[in-house]
PAVO-710100 format. One record per residue: z, y, x of N, C-alpha, C in turn; residue in three letters. Coordinates in steps of 0.05 Angstrom, whole numbers, plus 5000, padded with zeros to 4 digits. Example, Ala and Ser with C-alpha at 12.3 -4.5 7.8 and 13.67 -1.06 7.14 Angstrom:
! residues 2
PT  n.Z  n.Y  n.X ca.Z ca.Y ca.X  c.Z  c.Y  c.X residuo
PT 5156 4886 5264 5156 4910 5246 5156 4934 5264     ALA
PT 5142 4955 5257 5143 4979 5273 5157 5001 5258     SER
//
This chain:
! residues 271
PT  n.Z  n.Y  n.X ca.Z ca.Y ca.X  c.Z  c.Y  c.X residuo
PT 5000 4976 5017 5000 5000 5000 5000 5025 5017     UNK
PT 4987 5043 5012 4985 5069 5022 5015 5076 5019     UNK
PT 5013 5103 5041 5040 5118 5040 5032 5141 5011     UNK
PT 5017 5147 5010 5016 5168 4984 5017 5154 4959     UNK
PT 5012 5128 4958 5014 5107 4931 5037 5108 4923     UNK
PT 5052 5104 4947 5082 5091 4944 5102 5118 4941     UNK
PT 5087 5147 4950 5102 5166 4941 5111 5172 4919     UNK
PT 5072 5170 4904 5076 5183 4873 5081 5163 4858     UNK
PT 5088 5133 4863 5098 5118 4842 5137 5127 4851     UNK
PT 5140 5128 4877 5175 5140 4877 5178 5161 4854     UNK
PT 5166 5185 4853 5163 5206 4836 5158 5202 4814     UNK
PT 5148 5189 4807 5129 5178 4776 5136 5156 4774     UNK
PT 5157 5148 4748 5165 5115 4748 5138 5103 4717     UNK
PT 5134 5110 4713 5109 5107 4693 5090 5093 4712     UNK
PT 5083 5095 4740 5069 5075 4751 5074 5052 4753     UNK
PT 5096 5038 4756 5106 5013 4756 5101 5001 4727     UNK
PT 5102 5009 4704 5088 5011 4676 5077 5002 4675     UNK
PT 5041 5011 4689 5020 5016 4689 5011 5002 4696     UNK
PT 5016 4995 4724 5002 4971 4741 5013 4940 4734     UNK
PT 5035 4947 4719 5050 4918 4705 5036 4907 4676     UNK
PT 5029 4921 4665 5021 4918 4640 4985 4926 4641     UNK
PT 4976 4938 4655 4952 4944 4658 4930 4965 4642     UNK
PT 4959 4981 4632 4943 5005 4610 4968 5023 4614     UNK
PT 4949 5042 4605 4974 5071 4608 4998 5081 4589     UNK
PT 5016 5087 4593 5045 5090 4584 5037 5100 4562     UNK
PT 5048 5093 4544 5061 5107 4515 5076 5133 4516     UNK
PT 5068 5159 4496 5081 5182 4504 5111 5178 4505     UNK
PT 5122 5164 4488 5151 5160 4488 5163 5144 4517     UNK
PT 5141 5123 4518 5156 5106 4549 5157 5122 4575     UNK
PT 5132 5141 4577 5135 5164 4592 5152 5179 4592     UNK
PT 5171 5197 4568 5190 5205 4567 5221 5185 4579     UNK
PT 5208 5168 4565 5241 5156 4575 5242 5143 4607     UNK
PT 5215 5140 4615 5216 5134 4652 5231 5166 4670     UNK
PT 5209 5179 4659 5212 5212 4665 5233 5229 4657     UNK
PT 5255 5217 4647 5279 5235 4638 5303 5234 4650     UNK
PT 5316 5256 4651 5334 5259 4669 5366 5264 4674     UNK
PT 5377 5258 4642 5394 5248 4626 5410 5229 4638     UNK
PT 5441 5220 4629 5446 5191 4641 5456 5178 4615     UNK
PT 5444 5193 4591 5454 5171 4570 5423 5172 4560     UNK
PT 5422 5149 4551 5393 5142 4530 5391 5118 4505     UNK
PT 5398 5130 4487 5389 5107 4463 5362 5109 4457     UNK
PT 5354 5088 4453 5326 5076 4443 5327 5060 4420     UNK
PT 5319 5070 4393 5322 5058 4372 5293 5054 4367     UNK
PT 5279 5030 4372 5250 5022 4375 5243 5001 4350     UNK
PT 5224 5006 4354 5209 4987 4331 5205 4957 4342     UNK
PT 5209 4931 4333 5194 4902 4340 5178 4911 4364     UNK
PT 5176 4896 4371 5150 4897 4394 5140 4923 4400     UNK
PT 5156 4942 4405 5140 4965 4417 5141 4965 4442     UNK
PT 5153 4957 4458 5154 4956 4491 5183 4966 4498     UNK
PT 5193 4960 4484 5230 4974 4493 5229 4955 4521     UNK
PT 5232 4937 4525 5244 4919 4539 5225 4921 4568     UNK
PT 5206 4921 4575 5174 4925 4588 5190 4954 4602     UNK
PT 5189 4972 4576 5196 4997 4605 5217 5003 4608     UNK
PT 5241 4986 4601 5267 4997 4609 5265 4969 4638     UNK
PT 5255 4954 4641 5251 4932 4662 5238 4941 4683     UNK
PT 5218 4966 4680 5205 4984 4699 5229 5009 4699     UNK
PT 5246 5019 4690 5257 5034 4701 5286 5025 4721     UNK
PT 5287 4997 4710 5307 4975 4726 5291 4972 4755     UNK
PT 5270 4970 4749 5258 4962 4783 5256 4990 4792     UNK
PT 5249 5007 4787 5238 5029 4799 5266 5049 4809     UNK
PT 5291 5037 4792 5316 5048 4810 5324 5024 4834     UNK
PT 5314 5003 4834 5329 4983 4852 5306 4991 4878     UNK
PT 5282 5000 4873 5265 5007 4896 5268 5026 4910     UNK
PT 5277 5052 4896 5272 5075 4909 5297 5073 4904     UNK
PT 5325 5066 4898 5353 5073 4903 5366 5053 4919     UNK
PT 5366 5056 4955 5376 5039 4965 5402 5026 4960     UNK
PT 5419 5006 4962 5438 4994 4951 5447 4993 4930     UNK
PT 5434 5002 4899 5440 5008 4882 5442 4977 4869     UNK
PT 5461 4985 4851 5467 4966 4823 5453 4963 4800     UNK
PT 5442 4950 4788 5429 4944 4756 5450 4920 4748     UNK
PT 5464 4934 4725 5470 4910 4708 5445 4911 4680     UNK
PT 5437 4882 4682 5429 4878 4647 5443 4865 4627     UNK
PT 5453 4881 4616 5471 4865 4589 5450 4857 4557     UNK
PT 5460 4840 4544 5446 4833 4520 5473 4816 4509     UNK
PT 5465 4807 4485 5482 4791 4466 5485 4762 4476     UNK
PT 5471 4752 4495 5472 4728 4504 5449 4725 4530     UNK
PT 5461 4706 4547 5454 4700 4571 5421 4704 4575     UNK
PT 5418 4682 4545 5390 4680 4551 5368 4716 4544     UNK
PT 5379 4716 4531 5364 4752 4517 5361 4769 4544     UNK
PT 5387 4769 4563 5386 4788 4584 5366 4777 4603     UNK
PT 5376 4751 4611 5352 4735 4624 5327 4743 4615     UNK
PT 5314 4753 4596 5289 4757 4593 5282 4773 4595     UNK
PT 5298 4789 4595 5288 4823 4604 5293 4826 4638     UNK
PT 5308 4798 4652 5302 4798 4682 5278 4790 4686     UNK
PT 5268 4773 4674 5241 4759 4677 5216 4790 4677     UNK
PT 5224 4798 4662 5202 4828 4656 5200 4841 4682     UNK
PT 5231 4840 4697 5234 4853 4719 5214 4843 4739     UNK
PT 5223 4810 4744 5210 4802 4764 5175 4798 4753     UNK
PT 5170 4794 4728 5146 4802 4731 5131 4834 4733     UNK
PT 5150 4853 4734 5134 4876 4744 5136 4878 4774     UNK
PT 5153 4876 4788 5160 4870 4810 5132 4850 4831     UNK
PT 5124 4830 4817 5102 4822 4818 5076 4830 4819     UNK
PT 5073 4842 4804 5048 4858 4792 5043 4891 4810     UNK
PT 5067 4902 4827 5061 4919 4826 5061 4935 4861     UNK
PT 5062 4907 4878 5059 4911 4907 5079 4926 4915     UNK
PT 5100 4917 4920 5130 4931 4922 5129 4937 4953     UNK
PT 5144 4964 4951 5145 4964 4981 5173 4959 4994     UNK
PT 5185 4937 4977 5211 4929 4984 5210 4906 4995     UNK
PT 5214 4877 5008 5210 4854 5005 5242 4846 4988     UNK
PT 5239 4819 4982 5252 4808 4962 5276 4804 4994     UNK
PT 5303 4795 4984 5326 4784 5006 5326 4747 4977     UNK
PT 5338 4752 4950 5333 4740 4944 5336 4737 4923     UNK
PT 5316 4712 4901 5315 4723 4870 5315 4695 4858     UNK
PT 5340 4690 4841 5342 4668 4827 5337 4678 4799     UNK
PT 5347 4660 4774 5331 4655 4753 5349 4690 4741     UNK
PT 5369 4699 4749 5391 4711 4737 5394 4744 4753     UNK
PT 5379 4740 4779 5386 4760 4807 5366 4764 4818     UNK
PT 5359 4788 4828 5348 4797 4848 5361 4813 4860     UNK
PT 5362 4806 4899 5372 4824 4916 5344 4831 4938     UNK
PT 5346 4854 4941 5320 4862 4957 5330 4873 4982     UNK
PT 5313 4877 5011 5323 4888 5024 5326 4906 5037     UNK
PT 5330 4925 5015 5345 4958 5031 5375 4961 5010     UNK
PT 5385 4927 5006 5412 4925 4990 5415 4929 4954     UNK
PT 5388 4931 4949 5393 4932 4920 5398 4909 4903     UNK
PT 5406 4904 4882 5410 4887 4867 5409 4886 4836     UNK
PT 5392 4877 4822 5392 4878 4796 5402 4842 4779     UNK
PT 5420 4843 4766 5441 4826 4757 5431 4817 4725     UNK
PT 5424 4798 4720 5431 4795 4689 5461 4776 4674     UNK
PT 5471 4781 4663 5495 4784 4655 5491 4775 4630     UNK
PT 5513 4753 4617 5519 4739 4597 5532 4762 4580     UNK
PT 5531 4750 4554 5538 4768 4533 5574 4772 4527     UNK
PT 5589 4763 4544 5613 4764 4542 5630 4772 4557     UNK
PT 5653 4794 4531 5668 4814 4557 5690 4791 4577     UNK
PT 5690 4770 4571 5712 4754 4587 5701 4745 4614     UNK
PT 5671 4753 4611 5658 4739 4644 5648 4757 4653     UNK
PT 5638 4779 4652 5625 4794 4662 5651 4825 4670     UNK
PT 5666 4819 4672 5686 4841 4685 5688 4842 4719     UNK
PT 5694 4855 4732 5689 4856 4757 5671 4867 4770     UNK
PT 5646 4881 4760 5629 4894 4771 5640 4926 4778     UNK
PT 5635 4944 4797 5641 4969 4803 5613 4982 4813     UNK
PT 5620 5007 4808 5603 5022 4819 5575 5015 4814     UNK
PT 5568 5020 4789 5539 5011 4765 5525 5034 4772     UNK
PT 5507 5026 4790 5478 5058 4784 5460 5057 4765     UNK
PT 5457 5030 4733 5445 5038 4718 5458 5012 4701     UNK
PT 5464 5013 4681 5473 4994 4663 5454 4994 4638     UNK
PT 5437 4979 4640 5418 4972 4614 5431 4948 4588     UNK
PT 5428 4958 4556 5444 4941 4547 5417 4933 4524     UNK
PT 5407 4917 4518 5394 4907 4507 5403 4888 4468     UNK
PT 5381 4896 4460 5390 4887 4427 5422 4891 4419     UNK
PT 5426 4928 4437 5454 4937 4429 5469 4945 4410     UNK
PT 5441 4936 4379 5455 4926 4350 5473 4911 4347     UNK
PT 5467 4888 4357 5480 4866 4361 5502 4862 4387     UNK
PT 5507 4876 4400 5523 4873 4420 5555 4882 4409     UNK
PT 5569 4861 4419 5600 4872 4406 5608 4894 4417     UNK
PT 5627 4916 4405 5645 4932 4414 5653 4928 4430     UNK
PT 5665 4904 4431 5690 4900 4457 5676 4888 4483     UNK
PT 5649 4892 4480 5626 4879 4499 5622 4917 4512     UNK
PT 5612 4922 4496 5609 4958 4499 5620 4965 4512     UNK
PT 5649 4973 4511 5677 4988 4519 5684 4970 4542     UNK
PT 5680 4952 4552 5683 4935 4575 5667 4939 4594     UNK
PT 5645 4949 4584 5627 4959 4610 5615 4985 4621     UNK
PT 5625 5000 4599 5625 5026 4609 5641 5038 4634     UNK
PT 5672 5028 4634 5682 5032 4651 5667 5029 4687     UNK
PT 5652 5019 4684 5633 4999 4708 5618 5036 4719     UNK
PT 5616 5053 4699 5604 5072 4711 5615 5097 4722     UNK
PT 5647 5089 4717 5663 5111 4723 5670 5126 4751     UNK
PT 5657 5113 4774 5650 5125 4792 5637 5123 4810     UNK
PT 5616 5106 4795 5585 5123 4806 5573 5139 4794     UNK
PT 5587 5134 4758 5560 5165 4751 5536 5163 4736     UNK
PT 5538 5130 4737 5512 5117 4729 5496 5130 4704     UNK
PT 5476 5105 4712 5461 5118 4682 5467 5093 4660     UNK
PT 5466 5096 4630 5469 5079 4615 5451 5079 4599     UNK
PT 5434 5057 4591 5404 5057 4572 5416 5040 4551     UNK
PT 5416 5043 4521 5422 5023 4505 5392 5016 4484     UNK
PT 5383 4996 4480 5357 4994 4464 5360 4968 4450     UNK
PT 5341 4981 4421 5343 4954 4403 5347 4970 4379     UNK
PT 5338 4953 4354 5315 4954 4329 5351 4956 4317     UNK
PT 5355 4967 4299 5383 4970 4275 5382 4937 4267     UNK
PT 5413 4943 4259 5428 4916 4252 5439 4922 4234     UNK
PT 5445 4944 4207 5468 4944 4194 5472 4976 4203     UNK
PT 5492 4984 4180 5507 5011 4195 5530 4996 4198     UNK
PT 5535 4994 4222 5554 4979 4233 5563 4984 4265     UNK
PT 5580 4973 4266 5578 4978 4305 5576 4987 4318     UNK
PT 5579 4998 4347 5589 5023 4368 5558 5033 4363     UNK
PT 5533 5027 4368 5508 5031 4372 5497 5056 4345     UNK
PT 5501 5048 4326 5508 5056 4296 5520 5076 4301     UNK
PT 5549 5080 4312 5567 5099 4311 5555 5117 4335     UNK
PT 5541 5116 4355 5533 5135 4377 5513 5151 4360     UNK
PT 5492 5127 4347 5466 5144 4347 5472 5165 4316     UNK
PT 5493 5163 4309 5493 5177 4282 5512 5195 4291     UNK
PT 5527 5197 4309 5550 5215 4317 5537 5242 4322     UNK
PT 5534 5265 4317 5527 5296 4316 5537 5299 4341     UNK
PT 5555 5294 4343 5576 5314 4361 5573 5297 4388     UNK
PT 5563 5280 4391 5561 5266 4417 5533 5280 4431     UNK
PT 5540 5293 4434 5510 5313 4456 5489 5302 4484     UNK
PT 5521 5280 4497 5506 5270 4516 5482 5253 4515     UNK
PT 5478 5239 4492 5451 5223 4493 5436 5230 4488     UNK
PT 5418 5218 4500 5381 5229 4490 5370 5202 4470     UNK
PT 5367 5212 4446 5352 5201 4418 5331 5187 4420     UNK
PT 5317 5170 4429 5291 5171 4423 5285 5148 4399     UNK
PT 5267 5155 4376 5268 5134 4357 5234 5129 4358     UNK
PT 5222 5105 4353 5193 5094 4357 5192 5081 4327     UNK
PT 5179 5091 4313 5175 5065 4289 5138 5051 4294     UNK
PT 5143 5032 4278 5113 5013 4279 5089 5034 4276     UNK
PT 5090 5053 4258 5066 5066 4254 5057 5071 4281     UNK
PT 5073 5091 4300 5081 5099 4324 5067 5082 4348     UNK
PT 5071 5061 4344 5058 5043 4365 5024 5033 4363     UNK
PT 5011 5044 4378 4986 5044 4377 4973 5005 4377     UNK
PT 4994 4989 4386 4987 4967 4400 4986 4948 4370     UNK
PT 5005 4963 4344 5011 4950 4315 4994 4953 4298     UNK
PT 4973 4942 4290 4956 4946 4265 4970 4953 4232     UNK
PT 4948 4966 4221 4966 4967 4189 4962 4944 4178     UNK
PT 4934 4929 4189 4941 4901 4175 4952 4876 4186     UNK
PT 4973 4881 4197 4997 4865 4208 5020 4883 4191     UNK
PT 5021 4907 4190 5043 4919 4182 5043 4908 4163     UNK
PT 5018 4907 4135 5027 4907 4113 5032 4874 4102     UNK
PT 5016 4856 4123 5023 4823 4111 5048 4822 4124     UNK
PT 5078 4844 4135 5097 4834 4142 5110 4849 4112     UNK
PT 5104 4868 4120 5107 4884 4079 5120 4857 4059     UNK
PT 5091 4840 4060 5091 4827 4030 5111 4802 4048     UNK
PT 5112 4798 4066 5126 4768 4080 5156 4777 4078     UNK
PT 5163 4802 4092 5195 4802 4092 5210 4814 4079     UNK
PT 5202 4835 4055 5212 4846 4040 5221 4869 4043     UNK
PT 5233 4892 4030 5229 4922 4038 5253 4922 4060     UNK
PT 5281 4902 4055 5302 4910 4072 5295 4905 4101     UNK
PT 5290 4886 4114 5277 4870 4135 5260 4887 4144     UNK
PT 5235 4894 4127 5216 4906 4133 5222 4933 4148     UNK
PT 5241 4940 4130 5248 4976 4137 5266 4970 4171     UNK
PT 5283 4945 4165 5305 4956 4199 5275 4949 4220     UNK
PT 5262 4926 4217 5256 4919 4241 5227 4938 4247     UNK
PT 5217 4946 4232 5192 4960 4237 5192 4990 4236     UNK
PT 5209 4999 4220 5218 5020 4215 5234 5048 4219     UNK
PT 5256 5018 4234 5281 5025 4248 5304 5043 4227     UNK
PT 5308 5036 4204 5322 5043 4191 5353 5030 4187     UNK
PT 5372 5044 4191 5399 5032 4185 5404 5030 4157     UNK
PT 5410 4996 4146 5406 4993 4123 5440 4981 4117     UNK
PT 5448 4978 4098 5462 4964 4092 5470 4934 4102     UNK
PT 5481 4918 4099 5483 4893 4105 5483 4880 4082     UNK
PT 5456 4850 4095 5450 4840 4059 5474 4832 4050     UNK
PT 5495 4836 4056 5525 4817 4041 5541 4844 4031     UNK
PT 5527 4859 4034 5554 4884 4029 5561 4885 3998     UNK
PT 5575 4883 3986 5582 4881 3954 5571 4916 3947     UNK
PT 5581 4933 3958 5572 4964 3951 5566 4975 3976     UNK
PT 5550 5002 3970 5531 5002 3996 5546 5032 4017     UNK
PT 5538 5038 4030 5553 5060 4048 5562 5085 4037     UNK
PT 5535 5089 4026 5538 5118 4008 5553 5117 3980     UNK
PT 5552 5092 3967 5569 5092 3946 5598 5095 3950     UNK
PT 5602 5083 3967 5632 5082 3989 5640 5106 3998     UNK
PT 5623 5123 4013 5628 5147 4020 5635 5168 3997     UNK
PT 5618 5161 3973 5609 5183 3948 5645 5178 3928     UNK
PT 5656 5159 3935 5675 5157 3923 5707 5165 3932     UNK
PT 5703 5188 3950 5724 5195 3975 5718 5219 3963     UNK
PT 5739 5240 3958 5737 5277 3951 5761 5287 3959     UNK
PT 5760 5307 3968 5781 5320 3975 5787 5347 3956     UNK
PT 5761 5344 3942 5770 5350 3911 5787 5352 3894     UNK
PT 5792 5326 3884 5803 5317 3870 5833 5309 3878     UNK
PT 5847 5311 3859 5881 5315 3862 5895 5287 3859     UNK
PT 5912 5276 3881 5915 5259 3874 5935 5249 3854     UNK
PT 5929 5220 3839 5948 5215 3815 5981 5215 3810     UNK
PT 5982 5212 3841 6014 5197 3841 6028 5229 3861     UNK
PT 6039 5247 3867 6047 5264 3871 6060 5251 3905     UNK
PT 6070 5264 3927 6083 5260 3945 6114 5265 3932     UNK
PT 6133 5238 3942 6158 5242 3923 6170 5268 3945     UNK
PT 6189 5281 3933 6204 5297 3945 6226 5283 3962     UNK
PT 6230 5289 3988 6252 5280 4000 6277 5287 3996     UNK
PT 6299 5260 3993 6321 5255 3981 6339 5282 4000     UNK
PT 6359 5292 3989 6374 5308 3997 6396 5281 4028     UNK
PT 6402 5303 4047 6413 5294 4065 6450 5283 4051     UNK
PT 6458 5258 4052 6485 5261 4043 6498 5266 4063     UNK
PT 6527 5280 4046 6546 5290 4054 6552 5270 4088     UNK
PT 6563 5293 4112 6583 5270 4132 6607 5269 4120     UNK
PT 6624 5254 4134 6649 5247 4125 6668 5269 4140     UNK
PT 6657 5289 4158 6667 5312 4161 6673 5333 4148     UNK
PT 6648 5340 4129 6652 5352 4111 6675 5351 4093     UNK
PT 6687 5336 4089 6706 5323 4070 6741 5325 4086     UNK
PT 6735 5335 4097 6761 5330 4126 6770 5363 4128     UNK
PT 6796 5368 4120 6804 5392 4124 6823 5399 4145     UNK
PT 6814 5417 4168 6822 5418 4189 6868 5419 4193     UNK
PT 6877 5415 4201 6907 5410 4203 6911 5437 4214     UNK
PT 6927 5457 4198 6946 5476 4212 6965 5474 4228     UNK
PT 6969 5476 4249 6989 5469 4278 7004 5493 4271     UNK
//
């Protein structure tokens, strides 16, 4: 590889993309290679490439960030494992100017010390990591809380960056609660629905229309936070039934008077 190749793909992580997949970035995958943020939710549609360019922004920090850390988290061993596989197939594809030190089914260590990890879906095994230069969390609908909050700490002093991506599950769950939170400023939003993705036809969209029904249809293509099919009443009915309005029925009782001490009752002795 040329020295100017290997510059403007350091500068430009959209090349590792490009030469991996063999067509040019999506305006949104461009944004999220090219941003400069350390929080990022990605609420994506099925198959839009969530996984493809957050696996190019995994390699493209383990290349150009000597000794750096990647953890990949997912809901289970195998899920993260596949988004390592993405790694090592862009890594493949894209004439690295790193050589490999060494890469099993789970790890890659390269050598100018970097390391990118994939990691089982549970907070009881995966504790022990420090100093995270990018923590990627994958199908982070589905990822528990106590999976969440266990690994954040991992970035508390390096600084890292944190990517979370994956299609709605429910209004439910830390993922749910970030991307709807107002007041949480640090993340950067990005939402992709099916229309959005140039690679989805409308006639796939619409025989998934008539196959999976409007609820299904809407989280996974759509990216809409829907209810949960088991919910007996739905969010907003729940919410709509809370006023601060309205007065409540039963009054706060008044607190009982203090009784007498037994001093009170005691009349001092004239000497």
């Amino acid at each position: 590889m040329r020295p100017e190749s290997d510059l403007a793909r350091a500068l430009d992580p959209t090349r590792i993309l490009c030469e991996g997949i063999g067509a040019p970035a999506d305006t949104w995958q461009a944004k999220v290679l090219r941003r400069r943020t350390r929080r990022c939710l990605q609420l994506v549609t099925r198959q839009g490439g969530k996984s493809t360019t957050t696996a190019a922004k995994a390699l493209h920090k383990a290349l150009y960030t000597p000794g750096s850390l990647t953890l990949l988290v997912a809901p289970s061993q195998r899920q993260s494992g596949e988004l390592f596989s993405k790694v090592v197939s862009l890594y493949r594809a894209c004439e690295p100017p790193v050589d490999t030190r060494k890469v099993s089914a789970m790890r890659m260590e390269l050598e100018n010390g970097s390391r990118i990890v994939a990691l089982p879906g549970s907070e009881k095994t995966i504790r022990g990591y420090s100093g995270v230069d990018l923590l990627v969390i994958d199908e982070a609908a589905r990822v528990l809380d106590e999976l969440y909050y266990s690994v954040r700490p991992m970035l508390a002093v390096s600084d890292g960056e944190l990517i979370a991506m994956t299609t709605p599950w429910g209004k439910r769950g830390w993922f749910y609660d970030e991307w709807t939170d107002t007041e949480a400023t640090e993340w950067t939003r990005i939402k992709v629905t099916a229309d959005e993705c140039p690679r989805i036809t409308e006639a796939f969209l619409e025989e998934e229309r008539r196959k999976l029904g409007a609820w299904w249809f809407r989280q996974e293509y759509f990216c809409e936070f829907s209810d949960t099919v088991d919910s007996l009443f739905s969010t907003d009915d729940i919410d709509g039934a809370f006023s601060d309005d309205v007065a409540p029925l039963f009054a706060e009782e008044e607190a009982e008077p203090e009784a007498p001490s037994v001093s009170d009752h005691i009349t001092p002795l004239s000497l």
